[in-house]
C-alpha positions in Angstrom: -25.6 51.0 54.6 -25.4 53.8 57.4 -29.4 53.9 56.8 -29.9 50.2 57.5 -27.7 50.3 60.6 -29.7 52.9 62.3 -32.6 51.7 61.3 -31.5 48.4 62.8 -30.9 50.1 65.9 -33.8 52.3 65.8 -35.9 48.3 65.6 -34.1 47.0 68.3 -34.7 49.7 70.7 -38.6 49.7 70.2 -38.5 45.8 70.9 -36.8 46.4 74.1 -39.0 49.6 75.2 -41.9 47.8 74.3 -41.0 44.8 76.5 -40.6 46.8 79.4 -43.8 49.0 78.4 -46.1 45.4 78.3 -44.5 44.4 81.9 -45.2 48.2 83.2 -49.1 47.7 81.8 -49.8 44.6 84.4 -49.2 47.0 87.1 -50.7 50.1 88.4 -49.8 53.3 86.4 -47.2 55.5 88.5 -49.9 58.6 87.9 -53.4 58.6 86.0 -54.5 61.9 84.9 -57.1 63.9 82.6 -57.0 66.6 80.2 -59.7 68.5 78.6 -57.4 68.8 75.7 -57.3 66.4 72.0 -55.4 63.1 72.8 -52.8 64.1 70.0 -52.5 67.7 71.1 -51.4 66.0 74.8 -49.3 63.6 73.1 -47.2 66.1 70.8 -46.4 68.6 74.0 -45.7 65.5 76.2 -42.7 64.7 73.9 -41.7 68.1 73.1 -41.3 68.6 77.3 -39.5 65.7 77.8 -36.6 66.7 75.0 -35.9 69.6 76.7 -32.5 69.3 77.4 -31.8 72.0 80.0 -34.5 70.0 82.3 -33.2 66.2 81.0 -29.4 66.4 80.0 -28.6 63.5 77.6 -31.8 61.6 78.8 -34.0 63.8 76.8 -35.3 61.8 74.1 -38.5 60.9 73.4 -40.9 59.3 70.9 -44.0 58.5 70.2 -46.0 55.5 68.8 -49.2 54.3 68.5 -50.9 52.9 71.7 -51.0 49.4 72.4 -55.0 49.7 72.6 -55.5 52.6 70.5 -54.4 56.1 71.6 -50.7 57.4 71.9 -48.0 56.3 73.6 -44.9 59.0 74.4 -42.0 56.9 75.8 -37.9 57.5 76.5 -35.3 55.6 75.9 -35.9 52.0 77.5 -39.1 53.1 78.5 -37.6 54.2 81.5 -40.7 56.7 81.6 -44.2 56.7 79.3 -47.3 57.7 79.3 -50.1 56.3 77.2 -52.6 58.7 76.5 -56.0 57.9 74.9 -59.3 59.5 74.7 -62.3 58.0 76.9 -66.0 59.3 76.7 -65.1 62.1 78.3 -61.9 63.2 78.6 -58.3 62.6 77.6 -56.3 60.1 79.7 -52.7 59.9 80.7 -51.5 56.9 82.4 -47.6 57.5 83.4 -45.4 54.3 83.9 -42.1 54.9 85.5 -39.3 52.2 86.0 -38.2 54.1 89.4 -40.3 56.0 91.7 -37.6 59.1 91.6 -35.8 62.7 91.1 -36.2 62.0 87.1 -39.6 60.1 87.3 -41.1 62.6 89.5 -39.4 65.5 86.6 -40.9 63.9 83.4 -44.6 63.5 85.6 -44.4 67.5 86.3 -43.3 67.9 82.6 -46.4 65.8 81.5 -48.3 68.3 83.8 -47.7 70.8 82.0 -49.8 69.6 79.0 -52.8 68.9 80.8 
């Protein structure tokens, strides 16, 4: 029972991150970078960075999915923050959504940084 519940919740949280990640995708990404580096490889150390807890408290989850056009996508709870990340002809790229252009936002885009 306890399994079904959470994965209930688990369900009901993609829905809503994914709705917010769909309206954030008619915009302009908060921050578009490249890496040299395997889209996966990117990926992977962009989620490990942002559940660091000393740097992100409580607010340090994050998960990955696949990308809405192919790729990855590394998002936080209610999408507040993600980044899709997808490999082009040349390079890796990030493009970093944020809900609010501040103290957290600019955090998580010097996390992703790291990774590059």
């Amino acid at each position: 029972m306890r399994i079904l519940m959470v994965a209930l919740a688990v369900t009901l949280l993609a829905g809503c991150a994914g709705s917010a990640m769909n309206d954030a995708r008619t915009g302009t990404p908060y921050k578009t970078l490249t890496s040299d580096k395997p889209e996966k490889v990117v990926a992977q150390c962009v989620q490990f960075s942002w559940q660091d807890e000393a740097v992100f408290g409580v607010d340090a989850g994050a998960y990955l999915q696949p990308g809405e056009k192919g790729g990855t996508t590394v998002y936080t709870r209610s999408a507040e923050s993600f980044v899709d990340v997808k490999t082009d002809a040349s390079a890796t790229v990030l493009n970093y959504y944020a809900q609010h252009d501040d103290f957290v936002a600019k955090r998580r885009l010097a996390a992703l940084a790291t990774c590059l």
